[in-house]
FINU-178180 format. One record per residue: x, y, z of N, C-alpha, C, O, CB in turn. Coordinates in steps of 0.2 Angstrom, whole numbers, padded with zeros to 4 digits, always signed. Glycine has a CB too. Example, Ala and Ser with C-alpha at 12.3 -4.5 7.8 and 13.67 -1.06 7.14 Angstrom:
FINU-178180
+0066-0028+0039+0062-0022+0039+0066-0016+0039+0071-0017+0042+0057-0022+0045 +0064-0011+0035+0068-0005+0036+0064+0000+0039+0067+0006+0040+0070-0003+0029 
This chain:
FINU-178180
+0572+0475+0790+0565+0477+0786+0561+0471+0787+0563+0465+0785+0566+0479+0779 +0555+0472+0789+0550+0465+0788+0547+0465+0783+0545+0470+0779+0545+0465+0793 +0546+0458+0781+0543+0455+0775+0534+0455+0777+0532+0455+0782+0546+0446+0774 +0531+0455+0771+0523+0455+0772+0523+0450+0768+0527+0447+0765+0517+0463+0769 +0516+0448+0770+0512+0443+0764+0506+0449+0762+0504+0452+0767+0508+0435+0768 +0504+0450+0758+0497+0452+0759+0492+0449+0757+0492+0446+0751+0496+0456+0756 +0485+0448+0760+0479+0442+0759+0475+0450+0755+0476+0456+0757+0473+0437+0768 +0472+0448+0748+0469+0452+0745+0462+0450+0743+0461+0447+0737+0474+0453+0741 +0457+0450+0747+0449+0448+0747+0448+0450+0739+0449+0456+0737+0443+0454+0753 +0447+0447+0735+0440+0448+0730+0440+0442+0724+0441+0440+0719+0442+0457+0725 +0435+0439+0731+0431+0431+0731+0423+0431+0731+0419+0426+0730+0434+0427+0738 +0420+0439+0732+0414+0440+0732+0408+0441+0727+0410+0445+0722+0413+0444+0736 +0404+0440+0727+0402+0439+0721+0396+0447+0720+0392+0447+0715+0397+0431+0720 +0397+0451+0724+0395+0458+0724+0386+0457+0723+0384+0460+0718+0399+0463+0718 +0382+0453+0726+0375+0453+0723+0373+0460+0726+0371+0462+0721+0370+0446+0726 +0373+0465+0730+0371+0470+0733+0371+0478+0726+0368+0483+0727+0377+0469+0740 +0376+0476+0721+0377+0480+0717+0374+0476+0712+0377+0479+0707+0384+0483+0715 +0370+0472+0710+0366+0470+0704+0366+0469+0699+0362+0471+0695+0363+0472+0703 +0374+0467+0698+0377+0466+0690+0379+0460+0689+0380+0457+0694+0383+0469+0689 +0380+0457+0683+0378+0449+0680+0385+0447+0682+0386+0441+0683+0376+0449+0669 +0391+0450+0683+0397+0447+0687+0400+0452+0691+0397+0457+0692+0403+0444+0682 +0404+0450+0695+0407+0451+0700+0411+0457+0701+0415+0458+0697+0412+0446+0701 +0408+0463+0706+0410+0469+0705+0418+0470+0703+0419+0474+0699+0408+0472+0710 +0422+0465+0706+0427+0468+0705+0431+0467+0698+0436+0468+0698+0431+0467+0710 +0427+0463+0691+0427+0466+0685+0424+0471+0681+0425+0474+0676+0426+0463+0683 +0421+0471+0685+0416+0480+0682+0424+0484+0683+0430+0484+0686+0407+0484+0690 +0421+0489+0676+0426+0495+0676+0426+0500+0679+0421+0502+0680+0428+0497+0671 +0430+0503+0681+0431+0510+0684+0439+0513+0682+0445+0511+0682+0431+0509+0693 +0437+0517+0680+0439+0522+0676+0443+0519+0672+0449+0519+0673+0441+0526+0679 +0441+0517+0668+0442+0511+0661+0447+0504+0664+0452+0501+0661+0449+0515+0652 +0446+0503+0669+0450+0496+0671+0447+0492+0675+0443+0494+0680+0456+0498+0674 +0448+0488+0674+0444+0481+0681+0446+0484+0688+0452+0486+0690+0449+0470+0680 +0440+0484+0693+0440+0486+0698+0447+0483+0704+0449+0486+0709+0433+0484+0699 +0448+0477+0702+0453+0472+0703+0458+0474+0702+0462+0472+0707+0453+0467+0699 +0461+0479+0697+0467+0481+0695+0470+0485+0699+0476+0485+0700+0467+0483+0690 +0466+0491+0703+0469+0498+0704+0473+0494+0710+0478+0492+0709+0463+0505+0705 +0471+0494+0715+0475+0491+0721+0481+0490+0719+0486+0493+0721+0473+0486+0725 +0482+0483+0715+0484+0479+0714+0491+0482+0711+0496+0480+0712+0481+0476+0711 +0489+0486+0707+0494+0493+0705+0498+0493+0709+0504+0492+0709+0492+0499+0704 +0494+0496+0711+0499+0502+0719+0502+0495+0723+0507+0497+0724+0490+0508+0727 +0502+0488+0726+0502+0483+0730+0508+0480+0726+0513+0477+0730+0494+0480+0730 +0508+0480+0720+0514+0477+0716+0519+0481+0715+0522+0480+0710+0513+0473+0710 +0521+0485+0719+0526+0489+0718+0530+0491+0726+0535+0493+0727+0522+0496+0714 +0527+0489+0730+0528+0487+0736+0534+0483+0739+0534+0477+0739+0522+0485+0737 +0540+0487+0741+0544+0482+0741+0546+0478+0748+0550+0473+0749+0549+0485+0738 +0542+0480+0753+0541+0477+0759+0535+0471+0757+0536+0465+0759+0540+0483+0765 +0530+0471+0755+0526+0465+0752+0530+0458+0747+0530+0459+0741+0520+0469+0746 +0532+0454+0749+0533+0449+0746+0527+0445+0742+0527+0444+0736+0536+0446+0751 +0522+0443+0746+0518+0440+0744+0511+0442+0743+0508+0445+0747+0518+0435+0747 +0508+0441+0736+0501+0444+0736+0497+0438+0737+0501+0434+0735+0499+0449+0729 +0492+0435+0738+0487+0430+0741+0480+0431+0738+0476+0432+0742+0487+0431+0749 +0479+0432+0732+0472+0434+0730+0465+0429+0730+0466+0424+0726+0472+0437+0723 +0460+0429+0733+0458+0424+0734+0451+0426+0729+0448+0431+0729+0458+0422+0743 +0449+0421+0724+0446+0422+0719+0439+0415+0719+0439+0409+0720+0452+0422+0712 +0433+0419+0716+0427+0414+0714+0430+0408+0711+0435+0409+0707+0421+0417+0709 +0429+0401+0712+0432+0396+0708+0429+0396+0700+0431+0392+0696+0431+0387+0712 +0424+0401+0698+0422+0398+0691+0426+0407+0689+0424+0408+0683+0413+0395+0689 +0429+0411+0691+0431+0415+0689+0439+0416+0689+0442+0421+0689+0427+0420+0691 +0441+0410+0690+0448+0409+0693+0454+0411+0686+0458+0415+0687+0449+0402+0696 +0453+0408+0679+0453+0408+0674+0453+0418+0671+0457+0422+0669+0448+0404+0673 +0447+0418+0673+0445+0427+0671+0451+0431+0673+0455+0434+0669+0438+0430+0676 +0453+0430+0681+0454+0431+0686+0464+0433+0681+0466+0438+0678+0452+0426+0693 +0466+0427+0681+0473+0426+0680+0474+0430+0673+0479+0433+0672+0473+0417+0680 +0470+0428+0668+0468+0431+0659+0468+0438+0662+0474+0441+0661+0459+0428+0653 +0465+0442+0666+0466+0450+0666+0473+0454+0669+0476+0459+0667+0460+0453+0670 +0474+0448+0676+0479+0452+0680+0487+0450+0672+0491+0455+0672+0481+0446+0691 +0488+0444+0667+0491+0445+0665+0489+0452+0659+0493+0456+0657+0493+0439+0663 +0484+0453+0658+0486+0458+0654+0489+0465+0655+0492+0469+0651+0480+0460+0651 +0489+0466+0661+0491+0469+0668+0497+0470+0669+0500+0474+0673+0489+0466+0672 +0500+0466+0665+0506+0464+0669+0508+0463+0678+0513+0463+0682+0511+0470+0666 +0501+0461+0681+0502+0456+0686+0501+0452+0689+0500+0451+0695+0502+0457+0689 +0502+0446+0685+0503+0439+0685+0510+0439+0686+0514+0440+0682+0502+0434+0678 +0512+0438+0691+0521+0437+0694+0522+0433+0700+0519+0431+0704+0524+0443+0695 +0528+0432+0700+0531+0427+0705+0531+0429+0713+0533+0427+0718+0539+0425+0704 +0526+0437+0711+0522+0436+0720+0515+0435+0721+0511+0437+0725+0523+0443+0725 +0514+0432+0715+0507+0431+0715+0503+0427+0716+0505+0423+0712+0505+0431+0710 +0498+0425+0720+0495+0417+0721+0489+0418+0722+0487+0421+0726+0497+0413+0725 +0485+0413+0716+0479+0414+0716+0475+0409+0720+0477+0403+0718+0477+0415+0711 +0472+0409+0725+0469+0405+0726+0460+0405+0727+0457+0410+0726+0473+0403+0731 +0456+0396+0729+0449+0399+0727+0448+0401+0735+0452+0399+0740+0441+0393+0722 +0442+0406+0736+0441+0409+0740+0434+0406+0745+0430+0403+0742+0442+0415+0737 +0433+0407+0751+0428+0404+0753+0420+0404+0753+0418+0407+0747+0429+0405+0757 +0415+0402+0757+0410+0405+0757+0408+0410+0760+0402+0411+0759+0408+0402+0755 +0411+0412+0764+0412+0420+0767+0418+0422+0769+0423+0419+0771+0409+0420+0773 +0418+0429+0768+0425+0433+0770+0429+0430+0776+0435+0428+0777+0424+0442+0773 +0425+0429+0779+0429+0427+0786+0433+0421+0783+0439+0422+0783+0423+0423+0794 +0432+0416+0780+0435+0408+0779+0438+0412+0771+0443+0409+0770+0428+0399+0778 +0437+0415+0768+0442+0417+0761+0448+0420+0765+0454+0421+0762+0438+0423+0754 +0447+0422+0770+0453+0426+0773+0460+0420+0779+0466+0421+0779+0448+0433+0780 +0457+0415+0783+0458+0411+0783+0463+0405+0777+0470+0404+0777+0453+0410+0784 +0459+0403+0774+0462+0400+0767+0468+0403+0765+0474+0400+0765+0457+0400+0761 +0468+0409+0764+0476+0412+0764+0479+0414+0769+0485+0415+0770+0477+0419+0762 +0476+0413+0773+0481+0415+0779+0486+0409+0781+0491+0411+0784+0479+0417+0785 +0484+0404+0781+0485+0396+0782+0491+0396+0776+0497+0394+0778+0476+0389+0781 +0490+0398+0771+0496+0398+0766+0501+0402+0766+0506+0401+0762+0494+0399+0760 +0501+0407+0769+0507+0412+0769+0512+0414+0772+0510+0415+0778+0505+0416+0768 +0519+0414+0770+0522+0413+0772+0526+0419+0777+0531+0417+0780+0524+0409+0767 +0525+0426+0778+0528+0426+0780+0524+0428+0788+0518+0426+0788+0532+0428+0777 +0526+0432+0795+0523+0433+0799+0522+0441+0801+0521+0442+0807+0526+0430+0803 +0521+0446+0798+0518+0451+0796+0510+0448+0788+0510+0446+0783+0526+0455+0793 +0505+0450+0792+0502+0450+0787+0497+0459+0786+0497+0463+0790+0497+0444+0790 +0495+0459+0779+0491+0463+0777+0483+0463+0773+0482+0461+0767+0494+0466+0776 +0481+0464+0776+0475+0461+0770+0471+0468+0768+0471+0473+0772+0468+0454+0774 +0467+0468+0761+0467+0471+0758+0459+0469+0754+0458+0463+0755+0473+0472+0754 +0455+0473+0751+0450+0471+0746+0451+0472+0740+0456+0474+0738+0446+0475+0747 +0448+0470+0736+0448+0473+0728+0443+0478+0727+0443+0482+0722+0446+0467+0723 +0438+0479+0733+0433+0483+0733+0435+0488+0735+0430+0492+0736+0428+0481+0735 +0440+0491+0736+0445+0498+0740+0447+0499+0735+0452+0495+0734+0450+0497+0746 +0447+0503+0729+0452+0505+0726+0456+0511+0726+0462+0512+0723+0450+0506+0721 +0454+0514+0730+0457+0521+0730+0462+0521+0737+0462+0526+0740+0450+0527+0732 +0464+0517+0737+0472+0517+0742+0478+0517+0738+0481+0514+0733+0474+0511+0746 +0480+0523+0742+0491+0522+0738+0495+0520+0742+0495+0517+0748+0496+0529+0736 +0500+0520+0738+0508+0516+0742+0508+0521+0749+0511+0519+0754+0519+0517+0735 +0506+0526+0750+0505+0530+0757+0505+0527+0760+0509+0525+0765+0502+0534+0760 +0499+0525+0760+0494+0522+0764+0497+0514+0769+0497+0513+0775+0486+0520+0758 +0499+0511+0762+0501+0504+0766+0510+0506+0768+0513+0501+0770+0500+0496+0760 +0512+0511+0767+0518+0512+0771+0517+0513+0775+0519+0509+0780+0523+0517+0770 +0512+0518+0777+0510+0522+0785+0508+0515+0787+0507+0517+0793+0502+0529+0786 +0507+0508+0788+0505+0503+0789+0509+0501+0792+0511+0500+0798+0502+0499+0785 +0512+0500+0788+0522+0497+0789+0525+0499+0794+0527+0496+0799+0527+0500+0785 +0525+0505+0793+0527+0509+0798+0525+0509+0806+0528+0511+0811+0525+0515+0794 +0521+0508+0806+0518+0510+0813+0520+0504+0817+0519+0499+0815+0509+0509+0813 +0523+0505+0822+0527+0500+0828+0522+0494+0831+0524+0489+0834+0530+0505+0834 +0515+0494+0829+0511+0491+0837+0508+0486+0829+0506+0487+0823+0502+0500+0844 +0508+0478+0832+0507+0473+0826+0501+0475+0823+0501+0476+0817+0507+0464+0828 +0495+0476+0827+0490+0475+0822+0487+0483+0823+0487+0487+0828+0484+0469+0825 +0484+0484+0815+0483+0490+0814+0478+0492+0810+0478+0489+0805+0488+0492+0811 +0474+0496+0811+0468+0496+0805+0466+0503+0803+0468+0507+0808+0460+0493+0807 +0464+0507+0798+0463+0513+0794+0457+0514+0798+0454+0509+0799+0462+0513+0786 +0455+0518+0800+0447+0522+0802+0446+0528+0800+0451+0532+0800+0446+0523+0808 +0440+0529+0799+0437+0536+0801+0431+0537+0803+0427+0533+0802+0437+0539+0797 +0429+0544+0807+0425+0547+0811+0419+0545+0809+0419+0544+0802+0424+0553+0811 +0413+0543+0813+0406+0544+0808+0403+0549+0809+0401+0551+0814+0401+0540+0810 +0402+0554+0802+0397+0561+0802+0391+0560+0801+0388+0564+0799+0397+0565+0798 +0389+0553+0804+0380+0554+0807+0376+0550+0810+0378+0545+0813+0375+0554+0802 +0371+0552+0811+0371+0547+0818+0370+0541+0819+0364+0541+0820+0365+0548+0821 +0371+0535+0820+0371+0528+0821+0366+0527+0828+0367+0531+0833+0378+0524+0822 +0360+0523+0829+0357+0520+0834+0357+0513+0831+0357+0511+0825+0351+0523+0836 +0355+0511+0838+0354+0501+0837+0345+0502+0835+0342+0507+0835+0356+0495+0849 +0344+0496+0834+0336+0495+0833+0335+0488+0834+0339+0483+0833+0333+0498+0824 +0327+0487+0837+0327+0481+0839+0317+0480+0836+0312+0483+0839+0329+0480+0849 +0316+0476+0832+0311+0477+0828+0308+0481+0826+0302+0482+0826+0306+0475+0830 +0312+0484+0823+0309+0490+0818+0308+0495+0823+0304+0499+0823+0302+0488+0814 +0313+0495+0828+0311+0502+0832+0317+0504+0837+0321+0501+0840+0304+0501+0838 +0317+0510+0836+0323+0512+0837+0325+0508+0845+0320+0506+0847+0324+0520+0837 +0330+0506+0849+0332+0503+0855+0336+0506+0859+0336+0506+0865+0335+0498+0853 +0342+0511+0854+0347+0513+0859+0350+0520+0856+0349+0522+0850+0353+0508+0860 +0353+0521+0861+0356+0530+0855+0365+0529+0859+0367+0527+0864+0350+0543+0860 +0368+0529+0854+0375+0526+0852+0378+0533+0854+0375+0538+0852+0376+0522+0843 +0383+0534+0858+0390+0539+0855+0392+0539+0850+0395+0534+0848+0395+0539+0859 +0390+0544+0847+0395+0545+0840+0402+0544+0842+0406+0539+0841+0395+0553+0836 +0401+0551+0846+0412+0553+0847+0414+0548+0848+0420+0549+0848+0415+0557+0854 +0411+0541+0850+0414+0536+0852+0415+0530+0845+0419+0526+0847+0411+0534+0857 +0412+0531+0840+0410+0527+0836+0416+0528+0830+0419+0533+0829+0402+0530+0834 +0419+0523+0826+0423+0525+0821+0420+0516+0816+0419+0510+0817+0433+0527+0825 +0420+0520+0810+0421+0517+0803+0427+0512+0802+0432+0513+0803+0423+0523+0797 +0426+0508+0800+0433+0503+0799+0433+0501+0791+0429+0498+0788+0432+0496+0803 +0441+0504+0789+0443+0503+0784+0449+0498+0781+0453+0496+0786+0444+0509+0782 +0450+0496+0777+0457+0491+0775+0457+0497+0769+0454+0501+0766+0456+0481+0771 +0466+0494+0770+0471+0489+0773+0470+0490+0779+0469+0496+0781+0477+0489+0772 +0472+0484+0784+0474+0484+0791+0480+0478+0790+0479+0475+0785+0467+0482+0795 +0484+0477+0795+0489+0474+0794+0490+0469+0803+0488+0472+0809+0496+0480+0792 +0492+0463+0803+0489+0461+0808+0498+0456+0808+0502+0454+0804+0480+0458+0807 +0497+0456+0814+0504+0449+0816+0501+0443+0815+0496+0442+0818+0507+0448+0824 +0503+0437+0810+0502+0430+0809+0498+0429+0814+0492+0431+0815+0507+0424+0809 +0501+0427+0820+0501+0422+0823+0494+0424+0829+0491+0420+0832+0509+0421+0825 +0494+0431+0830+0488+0431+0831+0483+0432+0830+0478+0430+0834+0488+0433+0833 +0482+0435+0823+0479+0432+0818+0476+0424+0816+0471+0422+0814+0481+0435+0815 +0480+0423+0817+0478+0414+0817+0475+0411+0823+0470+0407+0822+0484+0410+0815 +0479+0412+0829+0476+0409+0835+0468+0414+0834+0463+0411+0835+0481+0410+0843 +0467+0421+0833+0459+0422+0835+0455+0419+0826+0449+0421+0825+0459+0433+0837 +0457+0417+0823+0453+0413+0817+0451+0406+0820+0445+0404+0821+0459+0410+0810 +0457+0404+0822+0454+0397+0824+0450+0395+0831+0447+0390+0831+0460+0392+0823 +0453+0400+0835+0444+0402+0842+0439+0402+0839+0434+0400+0841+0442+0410+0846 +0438+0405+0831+0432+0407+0829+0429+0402+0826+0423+0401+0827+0433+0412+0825 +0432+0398+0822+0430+0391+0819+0427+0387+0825+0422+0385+0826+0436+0387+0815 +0432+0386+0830+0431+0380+0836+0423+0385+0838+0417+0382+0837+0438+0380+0845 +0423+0391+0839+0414+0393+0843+0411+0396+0837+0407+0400+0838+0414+0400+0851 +0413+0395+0831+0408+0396+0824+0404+0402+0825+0398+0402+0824+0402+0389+0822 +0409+0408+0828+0407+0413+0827+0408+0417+0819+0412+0414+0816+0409+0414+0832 +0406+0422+0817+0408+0423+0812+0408+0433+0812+0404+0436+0816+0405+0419+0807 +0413+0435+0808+0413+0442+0813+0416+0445+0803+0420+0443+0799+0422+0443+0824 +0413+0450+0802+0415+0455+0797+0419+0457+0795+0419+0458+0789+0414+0458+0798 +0425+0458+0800+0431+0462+0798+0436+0458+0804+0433+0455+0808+0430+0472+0798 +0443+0458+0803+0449+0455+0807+0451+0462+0811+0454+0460+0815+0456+0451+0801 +0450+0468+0811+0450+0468+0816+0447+0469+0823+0449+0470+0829+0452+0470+0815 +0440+0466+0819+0435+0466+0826+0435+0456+0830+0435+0454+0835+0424+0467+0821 +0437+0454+0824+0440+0447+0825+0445+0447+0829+0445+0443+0834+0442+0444+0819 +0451+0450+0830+0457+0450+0834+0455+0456+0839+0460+0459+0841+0464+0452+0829 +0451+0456+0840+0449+0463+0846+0445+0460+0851+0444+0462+0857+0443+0470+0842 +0443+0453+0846+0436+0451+0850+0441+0445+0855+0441+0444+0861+0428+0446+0845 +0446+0441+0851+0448+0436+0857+0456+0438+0860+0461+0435+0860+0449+0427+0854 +0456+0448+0863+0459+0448+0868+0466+0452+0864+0469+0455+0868+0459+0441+0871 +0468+0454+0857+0473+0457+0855+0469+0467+0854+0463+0469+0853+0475+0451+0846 +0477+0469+0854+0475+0475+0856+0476+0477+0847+0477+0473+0842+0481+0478+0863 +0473+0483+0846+0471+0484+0840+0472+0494+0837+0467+0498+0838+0462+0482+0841 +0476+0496+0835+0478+0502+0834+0476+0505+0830+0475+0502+0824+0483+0502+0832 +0472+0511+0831+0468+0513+0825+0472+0519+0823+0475+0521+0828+0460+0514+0825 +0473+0523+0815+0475+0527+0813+0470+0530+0808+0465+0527+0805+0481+0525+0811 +0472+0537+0806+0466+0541+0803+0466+0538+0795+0471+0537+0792+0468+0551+0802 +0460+0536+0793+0461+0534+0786+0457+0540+0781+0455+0545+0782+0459+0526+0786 +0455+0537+0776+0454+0543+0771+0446+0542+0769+0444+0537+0768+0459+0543+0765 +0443+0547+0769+0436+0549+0764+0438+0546+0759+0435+0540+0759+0433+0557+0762 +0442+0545+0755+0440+0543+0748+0440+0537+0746+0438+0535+0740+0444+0545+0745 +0441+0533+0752+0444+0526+0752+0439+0521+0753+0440+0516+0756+0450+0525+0757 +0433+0522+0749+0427+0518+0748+0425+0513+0747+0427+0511+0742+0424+0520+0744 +0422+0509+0752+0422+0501+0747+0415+0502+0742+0411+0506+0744+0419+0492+0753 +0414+0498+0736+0414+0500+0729+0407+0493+0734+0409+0487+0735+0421+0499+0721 +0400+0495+0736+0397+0491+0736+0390+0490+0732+0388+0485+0729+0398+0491+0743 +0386+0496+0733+0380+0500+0729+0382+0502+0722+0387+0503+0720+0378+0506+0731 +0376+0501+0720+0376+0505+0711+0379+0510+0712+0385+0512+0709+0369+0507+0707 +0376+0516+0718+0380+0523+0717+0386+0522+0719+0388+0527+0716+0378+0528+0720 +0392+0518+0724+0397+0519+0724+0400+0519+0716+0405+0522+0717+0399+0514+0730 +0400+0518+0713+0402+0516+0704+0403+0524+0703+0408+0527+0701+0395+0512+0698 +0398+0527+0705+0396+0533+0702+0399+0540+0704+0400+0545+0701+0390+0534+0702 +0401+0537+0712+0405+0541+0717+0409+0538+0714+0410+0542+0709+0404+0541+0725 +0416+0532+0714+0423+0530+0712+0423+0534+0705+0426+0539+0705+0425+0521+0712 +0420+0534+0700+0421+0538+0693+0423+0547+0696+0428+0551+0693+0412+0536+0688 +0419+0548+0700+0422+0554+0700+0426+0556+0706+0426+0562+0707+0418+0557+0699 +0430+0552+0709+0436+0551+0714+0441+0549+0709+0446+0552+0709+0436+0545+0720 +0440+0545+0705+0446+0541+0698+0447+0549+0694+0452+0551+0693+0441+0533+0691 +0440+0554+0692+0442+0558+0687+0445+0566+0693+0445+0571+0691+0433+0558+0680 +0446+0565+0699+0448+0572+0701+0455+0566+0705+0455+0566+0711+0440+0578+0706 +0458+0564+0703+0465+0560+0704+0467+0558+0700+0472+0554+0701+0465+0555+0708 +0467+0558+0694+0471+0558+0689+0468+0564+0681+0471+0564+0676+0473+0549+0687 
């Protein structure tokens, strides 16, 4: 059986949802946005390590909720996080110990222990959740449309994605040397040359970024439990 680490993003300070702290204390469905994953993530018995990378003036906050939680534990590590996803993702990865990696958001709450089995599970190292886009995407170049995109060809990218150390880290540190900086790891591990598995992932599985995503998770949280 292989050991994971998991890197667990929620180091952002959510200015895009326009609330006085950090989305992933806001509640959803009476609990810190922070928690729900975490739930599902600490029960995990192929995960060894959780890696959460946290604001340095919310670190405190951070630690005070996951104990009320009961997930302050000895697979826990908090650390502070960067000043962008790309380097908060890094910073844990440089720490962790085993060579299976997974990384995860705080802003995804709506994943289950399925989800990161079907991860596990899957034979080929690097792996990421997708799904279709149902509407149209074009490029734009000053304010005017530029290109007309294949949909059918087009897919959404979701976490969890699970990736091997070691290539993960050689495409991190390409990226530092040419200070490129890229969105998500598996467009990072796509870009210097590693092959990249995609599998169906789910509608429900929203990142929590807009006011209305709040309004959409409340009622995903109230038709699931």
């Amino acid at each position: 059986m292989n050991n994971f680490s998991l890197i667990y993003l929620a180091a952002g300070t959510g200015i895009r949802l326009k609330k006085k702290i950090p989305k992933q204390f806001l509640l959803l469905g009476g609990k810190p946005i922070i928690i729900h994953s975490l739930e599902v993530i600490n029960h995990i018995e192929q995960i060894k390590e959780i890696i959460i990378t946290v604001p340095e003036e919310y670190k405190s906050k951070t630690e005070k909720i996951l104990k009320n939680f009961g997930l302050l534990n000895d697979k826990t590590i908090l650390i502070i996080g960067g000043k962008t996803r790309q380097e908060s993702v890094y910073l844990a990865l440089i720490k962790s110990k085993y060579e299976n990696i997974i990384i995860h958001e705080s802003s995804r709450p709506f994943v289950y222990k399925d989800d990161f089995l079907k991860l596990i599970k899957t034979k080929e190292k690097n792996v990421t959740f997708t799904t279709k886009i149902p509407f149209t995407v074009l490029e734009q170049e000053n304010n005017y449309i530029s290109k007309i995109l294949e949909r059918n060809k087009l897919i959404n990218i979701q976490l969890p994605q699970k990736f091997d150390k070691s290539e993960l880290l050689d495409s991190h540190e390409k990226a530092i040397k040419q200070n490129k900086n890229f969105t998500d790891d598996s467009s990072l591990v796509f870009y210097y040359g590693h092959k990249v598995k995609i599998i169906e992932g789910k509608t429900e599985n929203i990142k929590i970024t807009y006011p209305i995503d709040l309004i959409i998770g409340e009622a995903i949280y109230e038709q699931n439990n």
